[in-house]
N, C-alpha and C positions, 0 to 999 in steps of 0.2 A: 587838526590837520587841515591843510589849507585847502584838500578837495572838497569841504563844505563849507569855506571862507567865502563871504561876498562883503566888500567895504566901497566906501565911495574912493572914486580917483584922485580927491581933494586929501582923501586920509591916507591913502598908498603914498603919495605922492611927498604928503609931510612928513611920511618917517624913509623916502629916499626909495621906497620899495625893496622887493630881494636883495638880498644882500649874497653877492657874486664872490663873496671873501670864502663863504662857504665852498667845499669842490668835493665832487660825490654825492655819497650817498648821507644823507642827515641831520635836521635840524635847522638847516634854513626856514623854516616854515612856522617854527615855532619862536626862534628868533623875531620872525617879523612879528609874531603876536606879540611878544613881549618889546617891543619898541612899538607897536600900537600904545598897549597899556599907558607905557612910560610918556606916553605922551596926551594921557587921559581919556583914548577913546573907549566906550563900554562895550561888552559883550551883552549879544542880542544872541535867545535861546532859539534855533528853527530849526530842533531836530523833529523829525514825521512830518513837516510843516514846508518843506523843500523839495523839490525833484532833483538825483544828481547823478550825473552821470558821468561816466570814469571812462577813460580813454584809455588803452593798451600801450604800456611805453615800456622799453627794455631796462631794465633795474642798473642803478649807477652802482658804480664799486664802492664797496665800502671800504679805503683802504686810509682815510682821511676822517672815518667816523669819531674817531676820540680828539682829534686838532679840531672837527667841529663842535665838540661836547666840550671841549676847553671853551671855546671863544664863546656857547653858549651861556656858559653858567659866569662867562667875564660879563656878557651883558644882560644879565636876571640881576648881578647886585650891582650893578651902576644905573640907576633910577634914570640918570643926567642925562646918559648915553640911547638918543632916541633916533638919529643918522646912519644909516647904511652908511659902510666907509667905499662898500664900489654895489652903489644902487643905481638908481635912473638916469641921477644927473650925470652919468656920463655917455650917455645917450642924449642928452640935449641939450641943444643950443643955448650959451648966454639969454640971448633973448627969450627966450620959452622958457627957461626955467624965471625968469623974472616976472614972465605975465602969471606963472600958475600957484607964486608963492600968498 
């Protein structure tokens, strides 16, 4: 779950970040680990070894949860498939995404 996720910006940044194709409630978050993976970065164990804290946010609908569970288990067998198709880069600039590749 990605409310005890911490990675560097260099590695959010090579798999595209969240991926926005997701919508609701579900599985973006695991998505992003598994296109972590696929793109070789390891898991670091910091459970008892972290402080965390959770922020109160009203619950998305779940009314998209199985079109998320499709497109998750599309990208658990495609190894290849390591790009958010609507991540960061549409949030920035030619330029910027060039200095941070």
């Amino acid at each position: 779950m990605t409310c005890n996720l911490a990675l560097s910006r260099q590695d959010f940044m090579a798999v595209n970040g969240f991926d926005e194709a997701f919508e609701g409630w579900g599985y973006e978050d695991s998505d992003l680990v598994i296109r972590l993976i696929h793109n070789g970065i390891k898991r670091k164990e910091g459970r008892f070894a972290v402080p965390v804290l959770h922020l109160w946010h009203s619950h998305n609908s779940r009314d998209k949860q199985s079109e998320n569970y499709a497109r998750l288990m599309q990208r658990l067998a495609d190894e290849n498939l390591i790009q958010a198709s609507q991540g960061m880069s549409q949030y920035l600039s030619k330029s910027h995404r060039e200095n941070t590749d």
